[in-house]
N, C-alpha and C positions, 0 to 999 in steps of 0.2 A: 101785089106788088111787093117788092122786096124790098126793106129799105139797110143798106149797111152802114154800119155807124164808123167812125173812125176812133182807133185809140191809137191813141201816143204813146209809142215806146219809151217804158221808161228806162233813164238815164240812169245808170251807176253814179254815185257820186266818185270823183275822178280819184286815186289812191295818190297820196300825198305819198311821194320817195324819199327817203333818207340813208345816208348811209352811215349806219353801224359799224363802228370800230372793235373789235373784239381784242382785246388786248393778250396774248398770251403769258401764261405765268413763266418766272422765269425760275429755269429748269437746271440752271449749271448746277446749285450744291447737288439736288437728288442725279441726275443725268451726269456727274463727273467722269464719268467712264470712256475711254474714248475705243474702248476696245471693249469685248469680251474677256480676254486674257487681265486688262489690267483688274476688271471687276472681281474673277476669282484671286487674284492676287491681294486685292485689300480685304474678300472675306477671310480666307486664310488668316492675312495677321489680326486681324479683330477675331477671328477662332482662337490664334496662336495665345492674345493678349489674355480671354478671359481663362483659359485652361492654367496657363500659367499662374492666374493669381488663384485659382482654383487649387492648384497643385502645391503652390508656393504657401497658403494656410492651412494644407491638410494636416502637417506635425501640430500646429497649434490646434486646430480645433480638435485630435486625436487625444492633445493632452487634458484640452478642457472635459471630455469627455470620461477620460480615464477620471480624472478631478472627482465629476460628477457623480460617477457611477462607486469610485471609493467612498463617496460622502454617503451614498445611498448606503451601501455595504454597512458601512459603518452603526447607520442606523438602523439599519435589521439587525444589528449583532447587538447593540444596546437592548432594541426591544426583545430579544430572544432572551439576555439574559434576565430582565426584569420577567416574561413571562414566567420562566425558571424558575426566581423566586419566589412569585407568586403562586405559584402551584404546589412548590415546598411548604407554603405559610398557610396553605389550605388545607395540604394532607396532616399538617401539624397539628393546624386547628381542631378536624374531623377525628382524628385519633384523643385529642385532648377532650372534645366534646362526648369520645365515645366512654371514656374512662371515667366522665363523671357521671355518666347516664348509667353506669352500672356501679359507682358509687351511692348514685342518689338511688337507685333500686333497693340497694344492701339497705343503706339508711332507714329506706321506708319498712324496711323488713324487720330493723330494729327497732323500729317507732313503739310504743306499748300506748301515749294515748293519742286521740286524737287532736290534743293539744302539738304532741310529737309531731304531728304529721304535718301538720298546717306549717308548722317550722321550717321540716326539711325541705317539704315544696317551696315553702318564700324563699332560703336561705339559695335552694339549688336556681329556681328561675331568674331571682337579683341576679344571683353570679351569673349565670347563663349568660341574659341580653348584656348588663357591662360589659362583656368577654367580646359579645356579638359587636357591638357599637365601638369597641375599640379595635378590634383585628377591620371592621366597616371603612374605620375611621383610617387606618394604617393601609388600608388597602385605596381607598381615596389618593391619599395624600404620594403613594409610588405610583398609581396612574398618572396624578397630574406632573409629577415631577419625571416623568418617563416621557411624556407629550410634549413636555415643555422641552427636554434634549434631542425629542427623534420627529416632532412636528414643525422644524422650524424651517422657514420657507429656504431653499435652495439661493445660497448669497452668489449665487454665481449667475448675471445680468445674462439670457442670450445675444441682447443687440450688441456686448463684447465680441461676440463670432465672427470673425472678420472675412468670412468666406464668400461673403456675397457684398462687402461694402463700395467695392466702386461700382456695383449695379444698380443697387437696392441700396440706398442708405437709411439706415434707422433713426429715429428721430432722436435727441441726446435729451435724459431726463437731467434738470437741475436737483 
């Protein structure tokens, strides 16, 4: 015998309907266009506007430029002629160094004792290094004063550049 059982179809439970408002955003500033024509016509002057200030700060920024680039000059022609000198006060040195190195030769030459000798070696190596520590010392002191005229930082602000300012504004330092 067969026995069939019964099952109850089950129910969905019933979907609760609402309706959803979607609100659209409003589109007039971006969508102001009511044509195509009038859209390239306001790129246009918003083109025309920034070439203009583009164009309108080029002599200025061409001058800050030149400014800059004479300040530059400037200070390679300081440093050049301190190099100058400094290579004159070497060859100076080197030829002075070389005159006493074949006086202090001769000397030793004329030495008779060894009392002589111990002399001329003290007399010629004191002179030596004072010579040395003072051309050291002379040489120090036009480095720094040569660094201190051709190291100093560029006084000319870029965020003065006024060629990007109604785009880009730079921040103003107090």
């Amino acid at each position: 015998m067969a026995t069939t059982t019964k099952t109850a179809a089950k129910k969905a439970p019933a979907a609760k309907t609402q309706t959803k408002t979607v609100e659209t955003p409003d589109l007039s500033d971006v969508m102001s266009f009511s044509t195509g024509a009038e859209w390239v016509e306001k790129s246009k002057e918003q083109f025309e506007t920034m070439m203009s200030s583009f164009t309108g700060n080029f002599d200025e920024m061409r001058e800050q430029a030149e400014e800059i680039a004479e300040t530059a000059q400037t200070r390679m022609k300081t440093v050049q002629d301190c190099a100058a000198k400094t290579n004159a006060s070497l060859m100076e040195a080197a030829q002075e160094e070389m005159s006493s190195a074949v006086q202090f030769a001769s000397d030793l030459g004329k030495a008779k004792t060894l009392t002589d000798v111990m002399a001329v070696q003290q007399s010629y190596w004191t002179k030596l290094f004072e010579t040395r520590m003072a051309r050291a010392q002379e040489l120090a002191e036009t480095t720094v004063e040569t660094a201190r005229e051709t190291m100093t930082p560029v006084e000319f602000p870029f965020a003065n550049m006024k060629a990007f300012e109604k785009f880009f504004p730079f921040s103003v330092k107090a």
